[in-house]
C-alpha positions in Angstrom: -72.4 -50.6 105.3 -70.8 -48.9 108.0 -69.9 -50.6 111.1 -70.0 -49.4 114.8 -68.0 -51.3 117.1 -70.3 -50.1 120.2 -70.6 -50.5 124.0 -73.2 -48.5 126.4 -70.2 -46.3 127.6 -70.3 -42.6 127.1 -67.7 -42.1 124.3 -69.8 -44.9 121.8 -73.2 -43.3 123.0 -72.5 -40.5 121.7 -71.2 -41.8 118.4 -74.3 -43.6 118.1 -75.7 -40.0 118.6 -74.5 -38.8 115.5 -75.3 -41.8 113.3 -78.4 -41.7 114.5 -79.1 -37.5 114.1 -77.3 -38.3 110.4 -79.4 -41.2 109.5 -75.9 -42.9 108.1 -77.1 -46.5 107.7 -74.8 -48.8 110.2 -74.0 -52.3 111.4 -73.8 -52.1 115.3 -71.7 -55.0 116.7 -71.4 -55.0 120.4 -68.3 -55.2 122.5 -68.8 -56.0 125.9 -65.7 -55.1 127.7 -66.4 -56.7 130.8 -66.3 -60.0 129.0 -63.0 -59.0 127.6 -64.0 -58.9 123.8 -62.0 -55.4 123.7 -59.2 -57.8 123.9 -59.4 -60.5 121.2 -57.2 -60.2 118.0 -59.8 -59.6 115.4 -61.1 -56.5 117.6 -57.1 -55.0 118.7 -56.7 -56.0 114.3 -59.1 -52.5 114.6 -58.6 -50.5 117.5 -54.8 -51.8 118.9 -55.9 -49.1 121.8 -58.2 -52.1 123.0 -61.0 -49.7 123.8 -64.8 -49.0 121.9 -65.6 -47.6 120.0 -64.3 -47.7 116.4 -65.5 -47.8 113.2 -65.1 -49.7 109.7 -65.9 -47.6 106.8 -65.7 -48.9 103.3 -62.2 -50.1 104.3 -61.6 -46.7 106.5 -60.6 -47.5 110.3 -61.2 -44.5 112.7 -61.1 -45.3 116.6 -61.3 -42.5 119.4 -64.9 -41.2 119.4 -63.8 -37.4 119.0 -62.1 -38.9 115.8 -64.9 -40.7 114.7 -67.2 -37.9 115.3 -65.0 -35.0 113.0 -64.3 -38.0 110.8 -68.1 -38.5 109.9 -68.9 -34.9 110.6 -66.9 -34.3 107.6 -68.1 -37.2 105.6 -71.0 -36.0 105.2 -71.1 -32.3 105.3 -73.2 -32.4 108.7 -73.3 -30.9 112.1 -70.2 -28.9 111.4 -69.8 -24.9 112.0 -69.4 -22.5 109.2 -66.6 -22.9 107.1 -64.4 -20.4 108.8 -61.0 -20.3 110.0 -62.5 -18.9 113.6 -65.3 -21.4 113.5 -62.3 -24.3 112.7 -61.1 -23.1 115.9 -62.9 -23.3 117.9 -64.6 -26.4 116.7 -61.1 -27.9 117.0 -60.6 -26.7 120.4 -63.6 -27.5 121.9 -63.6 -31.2 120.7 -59.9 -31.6 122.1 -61.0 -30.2 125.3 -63.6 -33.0 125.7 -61.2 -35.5 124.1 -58.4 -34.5 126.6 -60.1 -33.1 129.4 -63.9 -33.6 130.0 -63.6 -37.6 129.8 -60.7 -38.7 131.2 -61.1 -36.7 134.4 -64.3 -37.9 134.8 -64.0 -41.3 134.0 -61.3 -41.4 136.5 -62.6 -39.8 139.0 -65.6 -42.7 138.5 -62.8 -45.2 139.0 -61.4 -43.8 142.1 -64.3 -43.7 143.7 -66.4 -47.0 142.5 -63.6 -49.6 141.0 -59.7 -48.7 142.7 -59.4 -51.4 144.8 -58.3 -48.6 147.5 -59.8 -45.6 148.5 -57.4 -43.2 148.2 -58.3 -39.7 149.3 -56.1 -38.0 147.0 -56.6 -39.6 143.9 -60.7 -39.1 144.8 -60.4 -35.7 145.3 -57.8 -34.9 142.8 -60.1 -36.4 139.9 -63.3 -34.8 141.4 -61.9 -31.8 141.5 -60.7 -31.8 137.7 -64.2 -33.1 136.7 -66.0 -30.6 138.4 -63.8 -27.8 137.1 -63.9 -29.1 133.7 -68.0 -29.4 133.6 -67.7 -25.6 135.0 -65.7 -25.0 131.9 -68.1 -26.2 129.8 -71.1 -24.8 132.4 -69.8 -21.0 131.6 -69.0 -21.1 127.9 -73.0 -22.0 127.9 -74.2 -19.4 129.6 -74.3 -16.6 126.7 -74.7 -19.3 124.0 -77.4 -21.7 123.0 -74.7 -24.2 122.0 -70.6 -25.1 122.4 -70.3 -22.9 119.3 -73.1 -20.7 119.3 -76.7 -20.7 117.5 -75.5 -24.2 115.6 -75.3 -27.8 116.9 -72.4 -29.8 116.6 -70.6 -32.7 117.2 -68.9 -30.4 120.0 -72.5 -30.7 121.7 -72.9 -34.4 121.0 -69.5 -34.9 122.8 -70.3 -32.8 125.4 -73.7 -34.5 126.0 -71.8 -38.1 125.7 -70.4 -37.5 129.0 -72.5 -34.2 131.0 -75.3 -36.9 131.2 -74.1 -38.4 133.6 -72.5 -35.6 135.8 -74.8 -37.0 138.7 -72.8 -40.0 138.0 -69.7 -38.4 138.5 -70.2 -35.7 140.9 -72.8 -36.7 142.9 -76.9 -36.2 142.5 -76.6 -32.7 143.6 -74.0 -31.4 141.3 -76.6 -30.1 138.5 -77.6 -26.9 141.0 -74.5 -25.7 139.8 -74.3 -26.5 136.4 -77.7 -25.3 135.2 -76.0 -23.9 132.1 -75.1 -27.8 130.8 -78.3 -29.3 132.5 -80.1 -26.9 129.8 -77.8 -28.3 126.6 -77.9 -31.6 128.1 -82.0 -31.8 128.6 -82.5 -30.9 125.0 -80.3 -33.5 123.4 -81.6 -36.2 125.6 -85.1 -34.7 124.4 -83.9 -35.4 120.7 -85.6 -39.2 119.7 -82.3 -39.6 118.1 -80.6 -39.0 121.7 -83.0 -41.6 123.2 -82.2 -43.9 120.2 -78.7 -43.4 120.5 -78.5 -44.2 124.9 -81.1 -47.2 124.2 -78.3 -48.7 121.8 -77.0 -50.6 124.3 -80.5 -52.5 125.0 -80.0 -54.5 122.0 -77.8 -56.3 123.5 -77.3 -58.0 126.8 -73.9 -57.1 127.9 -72.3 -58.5 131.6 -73.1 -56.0 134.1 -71.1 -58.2 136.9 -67.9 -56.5 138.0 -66.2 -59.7 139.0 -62.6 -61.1 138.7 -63.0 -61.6 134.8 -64.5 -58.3 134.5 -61.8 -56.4 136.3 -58.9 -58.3 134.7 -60.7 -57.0 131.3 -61.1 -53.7 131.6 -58.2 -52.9 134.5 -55.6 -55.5 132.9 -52.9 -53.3 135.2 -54.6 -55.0 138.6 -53.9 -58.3 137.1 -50.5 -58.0 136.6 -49.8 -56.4 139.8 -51.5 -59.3 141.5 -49.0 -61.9 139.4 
């Protein structure tokens, strides 16, 4: 059996998306990164990246949860566009820009403002100015489309929705006025009982919510060795 290598962060979520929409039997083992089990050799044996999530498939290792996500798209034949050089395209595209874009601007512009140890104007706004200009990307290619790619759902949507759920999050509580293009896409996956199985994933287990010494060591092992 398959097996998911999962935390409640937005990249595994929306794995768990797709293997739930799929119905792809799986094995989720948690890793609680604030604990540091991201770290230990028998998980870096999987994923050297040290990050969740990753997968184990009949002796196939995928880590990066865009790769995962075309990897099983692809596997089974499901949630993909039409076979067309165009659609490949822009299927291709659109995935990178999430993979490249979409997260990491917003998942730093999180850590700027929440967990850097300084606040440092620039680095705040630079990031929440990238985030919000990406989800305005994303915001204006939805507003002549039903989905990322057109009339068909995708994994590009299930990426997207990984991380637009939590543009409040990100951008502040008012930031959907101007996104009501990816408040629409993002409201109908979350409506999907595979979307709510997918985000309650992470209530199976009870991971460390604390942000404390061990936790920031874990998961921003740069702080430590600045402080040695």
């Amino acid at each position: 059996m398959l097996k998911f290598y999962y935390s409640g962060a937005p990249n595994p979520t929306k794995v768990a998306l797709f293997l739930e929409e799929s119905g792809l039997p799986y094995d989720p083992i948690p890793v609680d990164t604030r604990k540091g089990e991201q770290h230990k050799p028998e998980y870096l044996a999987i994923n050297p990246n040290a990050k969740v999530p990753a997968i184990v498939d009949d002796g196939a290792v995928v880590f990066d949860s865009n790769a995962i996500l075309l990897y099983l798209a692809e596997k089974t034949g499901k949630f993909l566009p039409e076979n067309t050089s165009k659609s490949r395209g822009e299927l291709l595209s659109w995935l990178m820009f999430v993979a490249s874009g979409v997260g990491p601007y917003a998942g730093q512009s999180v850590h700027f403002n929440a967990y850097a140890p300084e606040k440092l104007p620039y680095a705040i706004n630079r990031y929440a100015f990238e985030a919000q200009r990406h989800f305005k990307i994303l915001n204006d290619r939805l507003a002549d489309r039903k989905y990322m790619l057109g009339d068909t759902y995708t994994i590009v949507d299930m990426a997207v929705w990984g991380w637009a759920r939590l543009v409040p999050n990100v951008l502040g509580e008012n930031a959907w006025a101007k996104l009501p293009n990816l408040k629409r896409l993002v409201d109908e996956i979350s409506a999907r009982p595979a979307a709510q199985r997918a985000a309650a994933l992470k209530d199976k287990h009870k991971f460390k919510t604390e942000m404390d010494e061990v936790a920031f060591a874990a998961m921003f092992p740069h702080m430590k060795e600045k402080a040695a």
